[in-house]
C-alpha positions in Angstrom: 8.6 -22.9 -6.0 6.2 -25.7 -5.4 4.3 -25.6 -2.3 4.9 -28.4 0.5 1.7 -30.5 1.4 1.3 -31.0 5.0 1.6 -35.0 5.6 -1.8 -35.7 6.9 -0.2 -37.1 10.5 1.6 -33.6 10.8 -2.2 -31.7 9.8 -3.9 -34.1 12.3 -1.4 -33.7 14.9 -1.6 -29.8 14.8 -5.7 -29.9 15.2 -5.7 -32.2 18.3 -2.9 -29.6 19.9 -4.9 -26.6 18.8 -8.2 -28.5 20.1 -6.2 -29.2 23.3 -4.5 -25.8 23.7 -7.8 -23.9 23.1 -9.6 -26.2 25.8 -7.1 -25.7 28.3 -6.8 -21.9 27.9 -11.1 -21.5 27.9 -10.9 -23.4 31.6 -7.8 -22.2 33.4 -8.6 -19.5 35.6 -4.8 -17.2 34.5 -3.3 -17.9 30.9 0.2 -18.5 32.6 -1.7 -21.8 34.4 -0.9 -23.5 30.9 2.2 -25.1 30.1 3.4 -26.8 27.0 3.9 -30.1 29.1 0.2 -29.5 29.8 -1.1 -28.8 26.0 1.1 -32.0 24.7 -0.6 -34.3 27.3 -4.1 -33.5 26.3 -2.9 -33.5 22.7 -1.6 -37.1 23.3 1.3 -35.5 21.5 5.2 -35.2 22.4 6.4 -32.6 23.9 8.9 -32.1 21.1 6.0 -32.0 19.0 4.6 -29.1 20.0 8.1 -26.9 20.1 9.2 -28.2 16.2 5.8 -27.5 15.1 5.2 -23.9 17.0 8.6 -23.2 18.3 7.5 -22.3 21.8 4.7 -21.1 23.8 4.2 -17.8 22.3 3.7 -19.7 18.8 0.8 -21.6 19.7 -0.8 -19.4 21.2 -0.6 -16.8 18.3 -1.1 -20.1 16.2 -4.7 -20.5 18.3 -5.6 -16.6 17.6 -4.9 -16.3 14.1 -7.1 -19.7 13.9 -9.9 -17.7 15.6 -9.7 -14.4 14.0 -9.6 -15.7 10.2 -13.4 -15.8 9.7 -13.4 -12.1 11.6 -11.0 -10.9 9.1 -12.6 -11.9 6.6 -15.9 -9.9 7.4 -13.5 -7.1 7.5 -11.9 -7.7 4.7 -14.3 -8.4 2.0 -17.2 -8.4 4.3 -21.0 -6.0 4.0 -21.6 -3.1 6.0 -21.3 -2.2 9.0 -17.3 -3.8 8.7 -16.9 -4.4 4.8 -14.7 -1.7 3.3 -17.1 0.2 1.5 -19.2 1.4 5.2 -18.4 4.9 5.6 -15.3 5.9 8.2 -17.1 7.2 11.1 -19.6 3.9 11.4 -17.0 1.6 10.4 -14.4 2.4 12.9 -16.7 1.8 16.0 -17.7 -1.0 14.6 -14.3 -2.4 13.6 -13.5 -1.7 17.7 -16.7 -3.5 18.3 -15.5 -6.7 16.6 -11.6 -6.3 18.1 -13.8 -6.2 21.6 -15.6 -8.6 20.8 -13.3 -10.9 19.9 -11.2 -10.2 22.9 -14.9 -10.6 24.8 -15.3 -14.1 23.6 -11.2 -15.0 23.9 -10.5 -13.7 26.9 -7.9 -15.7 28.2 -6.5 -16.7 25.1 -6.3 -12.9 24.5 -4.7 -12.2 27.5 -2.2 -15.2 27.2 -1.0 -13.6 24.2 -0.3 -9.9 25.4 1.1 -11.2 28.1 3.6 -13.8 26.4 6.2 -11.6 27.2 8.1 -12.3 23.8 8.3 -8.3 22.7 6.1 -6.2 22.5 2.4 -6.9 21.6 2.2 -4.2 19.1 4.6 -6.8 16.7 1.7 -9.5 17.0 0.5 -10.1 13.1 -3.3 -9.9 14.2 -2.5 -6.1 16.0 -0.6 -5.3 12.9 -3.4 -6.1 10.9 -5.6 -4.2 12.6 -3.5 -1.2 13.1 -3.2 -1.2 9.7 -7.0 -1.7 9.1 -8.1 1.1 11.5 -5.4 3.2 10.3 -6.3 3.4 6.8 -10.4 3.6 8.0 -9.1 6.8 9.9 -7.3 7.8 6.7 -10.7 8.2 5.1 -12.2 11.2 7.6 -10.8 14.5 6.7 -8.8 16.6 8.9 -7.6 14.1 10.9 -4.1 15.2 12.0 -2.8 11.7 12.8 -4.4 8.4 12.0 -1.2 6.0 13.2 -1.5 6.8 16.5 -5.2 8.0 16.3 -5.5 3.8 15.3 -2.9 2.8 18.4 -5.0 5.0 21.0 -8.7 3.5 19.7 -6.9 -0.3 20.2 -5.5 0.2 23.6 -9.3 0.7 25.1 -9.4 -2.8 23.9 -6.3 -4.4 25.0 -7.1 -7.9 26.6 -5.9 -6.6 30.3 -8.0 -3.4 30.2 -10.5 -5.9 29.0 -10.2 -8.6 31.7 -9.8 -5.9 34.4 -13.2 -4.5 33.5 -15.1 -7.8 32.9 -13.5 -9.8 36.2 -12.4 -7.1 38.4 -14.8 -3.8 38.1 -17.7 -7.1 37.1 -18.6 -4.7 33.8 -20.7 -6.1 31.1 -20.3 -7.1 27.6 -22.9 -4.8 26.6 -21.5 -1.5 29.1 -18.0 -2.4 27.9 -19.9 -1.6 23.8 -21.4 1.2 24.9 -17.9 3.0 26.5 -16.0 2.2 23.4 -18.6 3.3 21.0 -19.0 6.8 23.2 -15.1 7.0 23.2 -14.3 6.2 19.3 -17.4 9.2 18.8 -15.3 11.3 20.8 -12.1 10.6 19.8 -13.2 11.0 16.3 -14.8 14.6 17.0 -18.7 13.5 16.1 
């Protein structure tokens, strides 16, 4: 089955969107402060536009993550040490926690939009799937390790986009403090 090009109107029209949607998210002060009626103006787009192309809210937003995240996974995919594949378990997963935190660090409300889309559960998102999956078969690599699936669901929660928020706006934690916790905790949780 041959693959459909992407008129070059349709490819053009979905960059100014994501240009427009990722601007809007990076300066409103709560996710839920932008609408669709607000992405298609700045996108000099129709509204209609937007909901044929992303089907609703929730799928541009996921539509801006997975846009983000690519060159991230990437580096973990295929990438040198300290993510790449080959680093051994117990320095790859802190540092695969370090890059989910970081991204969440440097996507904050984007981040935050999507977990709290309200469309299901987060743990059906593609990119927490992925790296689920990615921790999960890290964790698979340590021996005696009793339970890696939920080993891999308890290491992401510390780095959920509210926990993340919370400590970064409310409690005023750093970047750097926020590294330090989740590398202490991962340590812990993985008996080292």
């Amino acid at each position: 089955m041959a693959v459909r090009k992407e008129r070059v109107d349709a490819a053009r029209n979905r960059e100014a969107v994501l240009a427009a949607a990722d601007a809007l998210f990076a300066r409103s002060d709560s996710p839920r402060g932008v609408s669709m009626d607000d992405v298609a103006a700045a996108a000099g787009v129709g509204k209609g536009t937007l909901f044929r192309r992303f089907g609703d809210r929730t799928g541009l937003i996921r539509a801006l993550v997975e846009a983000r995240i690519e060159p991230l996974r990437q580096a973990v995919e295929s990438g040198p040490a300290p993510l790449g594949p080959a680093t051994p378990p117990y320095e790859r997963v802190p540092a695969l926690l370090d890059a989910v935190l970081g991204f969440k660090l440097a996507n904050r409300h984007l981040a935050l939009a999507l977990e709290e889309t309200g469309s299901g559960s987060p743990y059906q998102a593609e990119h927490y799937q992925w790296w689920h999956a990615t921790l999960r078969q890290t964790l698979d690599g340590l021996p005696g390790l009793a339970d890696s699936s939920f080993t891999a669901h308890a290491l992401l929660a510390a780095t959920r986009a509210d926990l993340v928020e919370h400590l970064a706006g409310t409690e005023g934690m750093t970047a750097e403090g926020m590294r330090t916790h989740i590398a202490a905790y991962a340590k812990q949780v993985l008996g080292q």
